[in-house]
C-alpha positions as CSV (number, residue, x, y, z in Angstrom):
1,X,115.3,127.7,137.2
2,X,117.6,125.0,136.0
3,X,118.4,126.7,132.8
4,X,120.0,129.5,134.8
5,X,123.0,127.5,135.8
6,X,124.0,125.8,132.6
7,X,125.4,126.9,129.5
8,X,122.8,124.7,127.4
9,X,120.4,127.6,126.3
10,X,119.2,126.0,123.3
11,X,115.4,123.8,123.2
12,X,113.4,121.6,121.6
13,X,110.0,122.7,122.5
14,X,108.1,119.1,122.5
15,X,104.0,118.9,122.4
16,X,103.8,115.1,122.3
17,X,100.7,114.7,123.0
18,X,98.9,118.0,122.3
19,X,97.8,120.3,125.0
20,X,94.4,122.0,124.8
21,X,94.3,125.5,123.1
22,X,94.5,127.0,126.9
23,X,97.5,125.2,127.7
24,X,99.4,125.9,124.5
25,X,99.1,129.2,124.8
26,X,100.2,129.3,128.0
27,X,103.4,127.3,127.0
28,X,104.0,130.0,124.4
29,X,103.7,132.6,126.3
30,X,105.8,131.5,129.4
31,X,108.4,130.1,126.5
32,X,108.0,133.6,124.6
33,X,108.8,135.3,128.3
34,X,112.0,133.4,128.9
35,X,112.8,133.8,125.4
36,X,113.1,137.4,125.6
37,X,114.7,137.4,129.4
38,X,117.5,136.1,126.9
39,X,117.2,132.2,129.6
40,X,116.8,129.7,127.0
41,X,116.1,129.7,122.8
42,X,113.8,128.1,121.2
43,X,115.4,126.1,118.5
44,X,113.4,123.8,117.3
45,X,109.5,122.3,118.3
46,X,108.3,118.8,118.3
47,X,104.7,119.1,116.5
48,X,102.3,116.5,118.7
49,X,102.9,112.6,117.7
50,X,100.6,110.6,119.7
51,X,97.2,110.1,119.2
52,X,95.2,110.9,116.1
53,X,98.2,113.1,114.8
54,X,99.6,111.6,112.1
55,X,100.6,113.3,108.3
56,X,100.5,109.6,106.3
57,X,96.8,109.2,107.4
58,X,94.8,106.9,104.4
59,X,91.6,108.1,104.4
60,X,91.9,111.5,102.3
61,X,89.0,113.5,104.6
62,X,91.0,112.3,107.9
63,X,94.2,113.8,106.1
64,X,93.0,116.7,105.4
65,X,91.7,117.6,109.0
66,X,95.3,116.5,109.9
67,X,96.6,119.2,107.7
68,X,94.6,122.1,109.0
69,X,95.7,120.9,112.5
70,X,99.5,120.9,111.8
71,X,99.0,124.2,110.0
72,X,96.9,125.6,113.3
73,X,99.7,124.1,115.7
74,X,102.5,125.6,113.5
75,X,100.5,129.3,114.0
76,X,100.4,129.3,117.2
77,X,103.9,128.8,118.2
78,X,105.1,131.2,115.4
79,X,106.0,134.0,118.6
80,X,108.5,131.8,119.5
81,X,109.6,132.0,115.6
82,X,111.4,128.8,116.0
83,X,113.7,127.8,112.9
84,X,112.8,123.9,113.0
85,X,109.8,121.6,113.3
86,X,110.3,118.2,113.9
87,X,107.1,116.2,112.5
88,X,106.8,112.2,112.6
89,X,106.4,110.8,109.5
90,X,103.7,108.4,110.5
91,X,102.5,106.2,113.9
92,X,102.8,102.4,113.4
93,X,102.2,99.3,113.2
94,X,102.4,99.7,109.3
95,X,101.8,97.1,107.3
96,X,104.7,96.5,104.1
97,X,102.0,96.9,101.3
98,X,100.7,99.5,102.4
99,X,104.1,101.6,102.6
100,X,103.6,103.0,99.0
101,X,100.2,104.4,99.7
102,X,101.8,105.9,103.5
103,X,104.3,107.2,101.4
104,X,101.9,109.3,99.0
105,X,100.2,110.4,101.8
106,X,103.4,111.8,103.7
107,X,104.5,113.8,100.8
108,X,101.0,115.3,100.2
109,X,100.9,116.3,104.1
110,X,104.5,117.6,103.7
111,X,103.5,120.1,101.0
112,X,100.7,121.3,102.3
113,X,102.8,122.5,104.8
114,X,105.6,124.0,102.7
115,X,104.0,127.4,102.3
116,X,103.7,128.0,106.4
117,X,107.0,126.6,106.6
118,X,108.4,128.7,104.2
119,X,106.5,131.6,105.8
120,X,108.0,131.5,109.0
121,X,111.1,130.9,107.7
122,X,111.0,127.3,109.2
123,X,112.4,124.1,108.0
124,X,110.0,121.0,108.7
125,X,112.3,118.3,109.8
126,X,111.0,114.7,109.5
127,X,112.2,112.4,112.2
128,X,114.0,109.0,111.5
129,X,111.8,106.5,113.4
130,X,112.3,103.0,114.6
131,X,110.9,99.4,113.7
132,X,107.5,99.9,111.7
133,X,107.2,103.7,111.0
134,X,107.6,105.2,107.6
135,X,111.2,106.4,107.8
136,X,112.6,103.4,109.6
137,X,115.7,103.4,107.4
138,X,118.2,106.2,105.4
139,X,117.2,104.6,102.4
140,X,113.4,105.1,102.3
141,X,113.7,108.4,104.2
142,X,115.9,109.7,101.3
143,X,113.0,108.4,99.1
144,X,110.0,109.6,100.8
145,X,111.8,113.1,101.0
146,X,113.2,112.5,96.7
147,X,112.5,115.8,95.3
148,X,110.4,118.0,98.3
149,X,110.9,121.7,98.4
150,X,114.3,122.8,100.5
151,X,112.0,123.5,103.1
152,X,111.8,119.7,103.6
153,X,114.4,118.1,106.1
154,X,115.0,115.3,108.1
155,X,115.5,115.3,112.1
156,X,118.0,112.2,112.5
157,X,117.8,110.1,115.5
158,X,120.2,108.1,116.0
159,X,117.9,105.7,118.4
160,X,115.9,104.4,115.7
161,X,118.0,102.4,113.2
162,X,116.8,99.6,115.6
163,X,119.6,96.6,115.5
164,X,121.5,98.9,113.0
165,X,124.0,100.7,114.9
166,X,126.1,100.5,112.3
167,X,124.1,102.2,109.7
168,X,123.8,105.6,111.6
169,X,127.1,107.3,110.2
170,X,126.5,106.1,106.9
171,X,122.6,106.9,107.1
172,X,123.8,110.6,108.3
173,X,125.9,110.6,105.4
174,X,123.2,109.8,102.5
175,X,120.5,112.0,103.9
176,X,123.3,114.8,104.3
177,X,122.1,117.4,102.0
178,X,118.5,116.8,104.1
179,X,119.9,116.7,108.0
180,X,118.7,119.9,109.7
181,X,118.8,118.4,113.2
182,X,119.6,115.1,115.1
183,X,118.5,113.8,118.0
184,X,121.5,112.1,120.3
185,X,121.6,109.6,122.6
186,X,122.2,106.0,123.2
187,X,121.1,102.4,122.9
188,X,121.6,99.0,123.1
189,X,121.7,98.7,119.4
190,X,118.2,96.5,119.4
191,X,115.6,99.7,119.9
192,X,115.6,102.9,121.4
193,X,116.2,103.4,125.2
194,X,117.5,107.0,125.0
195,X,120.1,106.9,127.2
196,X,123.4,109.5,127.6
197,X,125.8,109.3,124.8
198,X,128.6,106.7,126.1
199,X,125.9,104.5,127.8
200,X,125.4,101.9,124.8
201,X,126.9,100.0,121.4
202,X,126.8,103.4,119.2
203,X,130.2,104.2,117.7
204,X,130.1,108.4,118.3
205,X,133.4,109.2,116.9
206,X,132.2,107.5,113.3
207,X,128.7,109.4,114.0
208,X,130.5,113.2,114.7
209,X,132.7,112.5,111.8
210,X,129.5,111.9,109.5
211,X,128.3,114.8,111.4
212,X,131.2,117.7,111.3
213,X,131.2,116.4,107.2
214,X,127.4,117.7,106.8
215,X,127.2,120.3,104.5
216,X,125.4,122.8,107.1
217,X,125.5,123.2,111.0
218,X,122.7,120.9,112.4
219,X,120.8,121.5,115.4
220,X,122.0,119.4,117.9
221,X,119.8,118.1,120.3
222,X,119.4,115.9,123.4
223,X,116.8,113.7,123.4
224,X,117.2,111.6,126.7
225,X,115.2,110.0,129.2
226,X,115.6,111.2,132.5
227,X,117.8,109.9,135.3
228,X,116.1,109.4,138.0
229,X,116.3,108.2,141.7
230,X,114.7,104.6,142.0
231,X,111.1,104.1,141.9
232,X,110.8,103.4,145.5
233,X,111.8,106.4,146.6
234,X,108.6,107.8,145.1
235,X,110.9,111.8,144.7
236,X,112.0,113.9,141.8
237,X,115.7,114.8,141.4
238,X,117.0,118.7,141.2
239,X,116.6,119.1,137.6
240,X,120.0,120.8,137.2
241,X,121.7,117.5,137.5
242,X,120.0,116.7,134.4
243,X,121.3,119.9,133.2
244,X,124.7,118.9,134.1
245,X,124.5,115.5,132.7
246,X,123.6,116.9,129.0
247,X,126.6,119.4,130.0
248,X,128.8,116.1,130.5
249,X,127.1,114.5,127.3
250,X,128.5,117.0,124.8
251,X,131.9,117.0,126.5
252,X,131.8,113.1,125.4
253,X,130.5,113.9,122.1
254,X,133.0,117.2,121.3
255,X,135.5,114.4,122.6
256,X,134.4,111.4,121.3
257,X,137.1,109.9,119.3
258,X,139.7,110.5,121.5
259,X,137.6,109.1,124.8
260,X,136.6,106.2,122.6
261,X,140.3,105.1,122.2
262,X,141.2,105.5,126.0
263,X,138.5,103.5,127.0
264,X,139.6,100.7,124.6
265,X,142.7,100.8,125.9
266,X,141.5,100.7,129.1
267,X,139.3,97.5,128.3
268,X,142.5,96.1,126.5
């Protein structure tokens, strides 16, 4: 219903943890319906994180069975035929030696999912993660990802350079010819708390610049936790406001530079 009164069409359909074969069909179907009523697009999915779903799994046998799931959960959503896949590169904690071995294992995941990708006319995008996940910086995400098929791209969030702010336009800007998506929104600049653009210590105007630069069009998408009204209340708010709020969001972000500077001024 909410998705009838904004101009925000676009979606990241996201299976974090994943539902039973029943229930993801049903989400594809109802997805597939409002698809084709021409209500929302879907742009991009999130393929499930939590869990036992990880691609850098250690034990060969246990990576394997990972790889035939991804591959099933990739199937079924291909009625939506979604473009983008965003994919976690690994669950944490992660211990330092053992990033070399994580990373073999990513990239042996990653191309064993190249031909569906490539298939369905998909790119898989791995996601930029915070504190100890494989892909925790630019740097070793441009490494893990060193000579994959074009397939192979990178879902940015700029959350989870965690007490790096200042690395997200530069980070954008060495993973360029890799950024198919990104995932916006703000922080305090120590880990990610997801909040709307404008809310925390990241510098958007040096992040859309990195981001207008970028060789192709990237998906944009918002990746925020909802406002709510206080626990106590114990109620849900319309979901259009949080429609509206996204709507406000890329106003600030198509505006960024510009707003930045008034609000300096106003600060003095």
């Amino acid at each position: 219903k909410a998705m009838t009164v904004t101009w925000l069409k676009s979606i990241e359909y996201s299976a974090g943890r994943c539902p039973t074969p029943e229930a993801l069909a049903a989400h594809v179907n109802e997805l597939l319906r409002l698809q084709n009523a021409g209500v929302l697009s879907v742009a991009s999915v999130h393929i499930p994180f939590f869990d036992d779903w990880t691609p850098a799994h250690l034990d060969p046998e246990q990576r394997r069975e990972r790889l035939g799931r991804y591959r099933a959960f990739m199937e079924a959503l291909r009625p939506l035929n979604p473009g983008n896949f965003t994919l976690h590169p690994s669950q944490e904690p992660n211990k330092p030696e053992d990033r070399p071995a994580l990373r073999a294992a990513l990239r042996e995941t990653l191309l064993g999912l190249v031909p569906v990708a490539r298939d369905m006319g998909a790119s898989i995008n791995v996601e930029i993660l915070p504190r100890t996940c494989m892909g925790n910086t630019a740097e070793e995400m441009a490494d893990m990802l060193d000579g994959m098929p074009a397939e192979v791209g990178v879902c940015f969030d700029v959350n989870h350079l965690c007490g790096h702010p200042e690395k997200i336009a530069p980070g954008i800007r060495l993973l360029a010819d890799r950024v198919r998506a990104l995932h916006l929104s703000d922080y305090d600049g120590v880990d990610e708390c997801h909040w709307h653009p404008g809310l925390g210590v990241i510098d958007w105007a040096a992040v859309m610049e990195a981001v207008d630069d970028l060789p192709r069009q990237p998906l944009l998408i918002f990746e925020i936790s909802p406002v709510t009204p206080p626990d106590w209340q114990c109620r849900t708010a319309d979901p259009s406001i949080r429609c509206h709020n996204f709507e406000r969001s890329a106003y600030f972000l198509e505006h960024a530079a510009e707003l930045q500077t008034a609000i300096a001024a106003f600060r003095g």
